[in-house]
C-alpha positions as CSV (number, residue, x, y, z in Angstrom):
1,X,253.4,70.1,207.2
2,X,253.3,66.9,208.1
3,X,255.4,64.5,205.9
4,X,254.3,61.0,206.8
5,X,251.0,62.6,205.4
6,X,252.5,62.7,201.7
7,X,254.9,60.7,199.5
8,X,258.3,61.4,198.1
9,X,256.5,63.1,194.8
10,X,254.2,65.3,197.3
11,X,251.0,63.1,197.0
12,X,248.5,63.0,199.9
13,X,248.8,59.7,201.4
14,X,246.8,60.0,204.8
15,X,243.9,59.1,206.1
16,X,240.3,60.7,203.5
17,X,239.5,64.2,204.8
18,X,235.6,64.9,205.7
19,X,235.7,67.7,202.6
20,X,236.6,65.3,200.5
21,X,233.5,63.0,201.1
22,X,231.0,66.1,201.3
23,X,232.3,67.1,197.7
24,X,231.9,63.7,196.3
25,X,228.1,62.9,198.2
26,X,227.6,66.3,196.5
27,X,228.6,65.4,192.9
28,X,226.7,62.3,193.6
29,X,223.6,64.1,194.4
30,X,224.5,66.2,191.5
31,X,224.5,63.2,189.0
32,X,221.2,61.9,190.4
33,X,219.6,65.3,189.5
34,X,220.8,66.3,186.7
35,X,219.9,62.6,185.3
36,X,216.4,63.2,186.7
37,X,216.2,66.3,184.8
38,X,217.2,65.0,181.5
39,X,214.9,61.6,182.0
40,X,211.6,64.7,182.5
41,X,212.6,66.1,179.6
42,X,213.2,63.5,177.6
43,X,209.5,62.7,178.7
44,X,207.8,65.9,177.9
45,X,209.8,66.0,174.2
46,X,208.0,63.0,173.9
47,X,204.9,64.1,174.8
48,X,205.2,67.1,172.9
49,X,206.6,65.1,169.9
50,X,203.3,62.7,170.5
51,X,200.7,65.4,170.6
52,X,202.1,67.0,167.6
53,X,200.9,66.6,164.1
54,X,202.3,64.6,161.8
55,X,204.1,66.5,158.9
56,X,203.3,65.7,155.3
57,X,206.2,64.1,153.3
58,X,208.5,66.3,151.0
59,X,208.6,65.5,147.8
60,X,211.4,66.5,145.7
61,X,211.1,68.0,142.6
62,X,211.7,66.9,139.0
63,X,214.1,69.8,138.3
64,X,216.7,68.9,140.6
65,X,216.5,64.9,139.5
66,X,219.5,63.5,137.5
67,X,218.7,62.4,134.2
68,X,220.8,60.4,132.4
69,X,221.9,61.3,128.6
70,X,219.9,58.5,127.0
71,X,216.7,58.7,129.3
72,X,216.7,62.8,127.9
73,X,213.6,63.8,125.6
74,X,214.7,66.8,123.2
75,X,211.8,66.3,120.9
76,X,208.1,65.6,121.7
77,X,206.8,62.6,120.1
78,X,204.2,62.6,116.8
79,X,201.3,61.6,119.0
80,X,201.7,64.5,121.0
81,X,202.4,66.9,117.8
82,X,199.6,65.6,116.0
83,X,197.3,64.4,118.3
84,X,194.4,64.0,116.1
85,X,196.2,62.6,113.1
86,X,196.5,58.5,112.5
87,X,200.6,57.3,111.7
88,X,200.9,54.6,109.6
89,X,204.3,53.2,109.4
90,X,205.1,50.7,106.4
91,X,207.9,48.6,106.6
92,X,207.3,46.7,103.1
93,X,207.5,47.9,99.4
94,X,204.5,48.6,98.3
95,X,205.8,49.6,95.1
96,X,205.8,46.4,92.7
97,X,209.2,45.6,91.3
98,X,207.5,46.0,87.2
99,X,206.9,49.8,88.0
100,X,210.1,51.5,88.4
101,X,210.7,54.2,90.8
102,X,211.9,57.3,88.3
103,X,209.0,57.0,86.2
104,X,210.5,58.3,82.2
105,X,208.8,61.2,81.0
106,X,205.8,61.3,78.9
107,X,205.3,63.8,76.2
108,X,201.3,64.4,76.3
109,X,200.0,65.6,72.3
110,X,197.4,68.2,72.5
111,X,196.8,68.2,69.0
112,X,196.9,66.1,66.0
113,X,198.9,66.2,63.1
114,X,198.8,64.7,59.8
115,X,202.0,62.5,59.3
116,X,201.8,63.3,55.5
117,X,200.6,66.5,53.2
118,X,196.9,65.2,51.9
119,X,196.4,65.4,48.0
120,X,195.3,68.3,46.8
121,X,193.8,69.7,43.4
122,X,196.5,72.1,42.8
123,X,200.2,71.4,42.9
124,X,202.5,73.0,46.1
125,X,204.7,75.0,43.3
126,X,201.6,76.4,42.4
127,X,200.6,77.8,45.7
128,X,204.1,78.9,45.6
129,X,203.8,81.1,43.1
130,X,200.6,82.6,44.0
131,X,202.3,83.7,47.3
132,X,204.6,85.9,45.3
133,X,202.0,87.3,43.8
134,X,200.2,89.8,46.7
135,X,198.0,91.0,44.0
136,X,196.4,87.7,43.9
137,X,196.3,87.2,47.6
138,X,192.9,87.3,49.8
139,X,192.9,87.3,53.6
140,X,189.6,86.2,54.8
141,X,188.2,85.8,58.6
142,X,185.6,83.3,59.6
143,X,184.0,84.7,62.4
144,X,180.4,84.5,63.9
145,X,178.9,83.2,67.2
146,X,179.2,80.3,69.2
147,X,177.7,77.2,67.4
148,X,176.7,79.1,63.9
149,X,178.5,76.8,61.6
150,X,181.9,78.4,61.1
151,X,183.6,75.0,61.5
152,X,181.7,73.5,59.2
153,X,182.4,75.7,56.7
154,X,185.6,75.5,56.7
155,X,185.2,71.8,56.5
156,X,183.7,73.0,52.9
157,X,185.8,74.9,51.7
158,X,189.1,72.4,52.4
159,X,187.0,69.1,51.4
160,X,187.1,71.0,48.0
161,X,190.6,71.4,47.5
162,X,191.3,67.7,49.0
163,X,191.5,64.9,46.0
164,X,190.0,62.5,49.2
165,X,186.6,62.4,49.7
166,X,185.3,62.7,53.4
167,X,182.4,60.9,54.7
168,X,179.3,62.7,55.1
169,X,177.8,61.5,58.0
170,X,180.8,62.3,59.8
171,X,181.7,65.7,61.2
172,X,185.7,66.1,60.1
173,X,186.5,69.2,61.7
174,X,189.4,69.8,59.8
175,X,190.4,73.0,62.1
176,X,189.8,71.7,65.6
177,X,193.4,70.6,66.1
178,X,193.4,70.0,69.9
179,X,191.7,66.7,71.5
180,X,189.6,69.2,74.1
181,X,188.1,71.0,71.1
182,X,187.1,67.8,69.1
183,X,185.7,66.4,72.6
184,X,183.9,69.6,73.6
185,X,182.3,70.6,70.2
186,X,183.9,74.1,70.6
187,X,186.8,75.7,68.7
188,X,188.9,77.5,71.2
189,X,191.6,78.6,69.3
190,X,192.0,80.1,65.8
191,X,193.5,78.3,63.3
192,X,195.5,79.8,60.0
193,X,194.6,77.8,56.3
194,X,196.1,78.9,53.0
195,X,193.3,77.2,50.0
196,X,193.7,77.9,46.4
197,X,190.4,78.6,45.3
198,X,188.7,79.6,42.3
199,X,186.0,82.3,41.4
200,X,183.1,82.6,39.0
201,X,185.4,83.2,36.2
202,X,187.8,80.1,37.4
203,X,190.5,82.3,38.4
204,X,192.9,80.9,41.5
205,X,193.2,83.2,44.3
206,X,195.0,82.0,47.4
C-alpha cells in the first residue's frame, strides 16, 4: 500500500482511477435515460389523459350537508298542508269595541205567560172546593184531526168563563202557548185547563 496515495485519516489522495470515471460516465448516462423515460411517459399520460373523456362532476348530496339549528324545517308550511285552501291572516280587531267579547247569556221564551190571573166568573176558593169534591169532577179530552176546530173550541169554552171580552175577528188561541205553534197555525203540544162550567140545570162541575 502505498501511503503518499492516502492521508493521515486513510483517504485516497492520488491521482482519479479509470473505474472511477467509467462508473460516473455510467451514472451519467444513467440520468440521461432514466429522465428520457419519465419525459415519454409523462407524454403518453398526457396523451392518454387528452384522449380520455371528460368525467361528469360529483355532486354531493343533501344528506351529508350541515345545517344549521335555525335554517332546520320540523314542520311543513300551511301552503304545503293545505294547498288548495286560501289563509287569511288579520292583524286588526275586527270586533268593534261596543260588542263585548263574552257575550251574557240570553234566556230565549218559548211560550207566553200571562203576568197576572184573568178575571173570571167564579171565585179561585170556589174552584177550590170543587177539587175536593171528585164527585163533581169531569176529565174531558179534546181530540180530533188536524185543522178540525179543536182550538177554537177551547177558545169557547174559556172566553166563557173570562169576565174580558175577546175580539171576534181575532183568533186568540188561548192553548197555543209556544211562539212556533201561534206562527205555524198547529198545536203541537197538549195543554191541561181546569174551567168551572155549568150544565142544563146550572150546576158547576169543574
Amino acid at each position: 500500500m502505498d501511503e503518499e496515495l492516502y492521508d493521515e485519516f486513510g483517504n485516497y489522495i492520488g491521482p482519479e482511477l479509470a473505474d472511477s470515471d467509467a462508473s460516473d460516465e455510467s451514472e451519467e448516462e444513467l440520468s440521461e435515460g432514466d429522465q428520457e423515460d419519465e419525459n415519454a411517459s409523462d407524454g403518453e399520460g398526457q396523451e392518454d389523459m387528452d384522449t380520455e373523456q371528460p368525467q361528469e362532476p360529483i355532486e354531493a348530496s343533501d344528506e351529508n350537508q350541515i345545517v344549521l339549528h335555525e335554517d332546520k324545517n320540523y314542520y311543513p308550511d300551511a301552503q304545503d298542508v293545505y294547498g288548495g285552501a286560501e289563509t287569511v291572516v288579520l292583524d286588526e280587531d275586527a270586533q268593534p269595541l261596543e260588542e263585548p267579547i263574552i257575550a251574557p247569556v240570553k234566556t230565549k221564551s218559548f211560550s207566553t205567560q200571562e203576568k197576572k190571573l184573568p178575571k173570571t166568573t167564579y171565585s179561585m176558593d170556589f174552584m177550590t172546593s170543587l177539587m175536593e169534591t171528585p164527585t163533581l169532577i169531569r176529565n174531558v179530552a179534546v181530540v180530533g184531526h188536524l185543522h178540525c176546530g179543536k182550538t177554537l173550541l177551547m177558545d169557547i169554552l174559556i172566553s166563557s168563563t173570562h169576565e174580558d171580552e175577546w175580539k171576534l175577528e181575532k183568533e186568540t188561541k188561548y192553548t197555543d202557548t209556544r211562539k212556533d205553534e201561534q206562527e205555524r197555525e198547529l198545536s203541537i203540544k197538549s195543554t191541561p185547563v181546569s174551567l168551572v162550567l155549568e150544565d142544563t140545570r146550572e150546576k158547576s162541575y169543574l
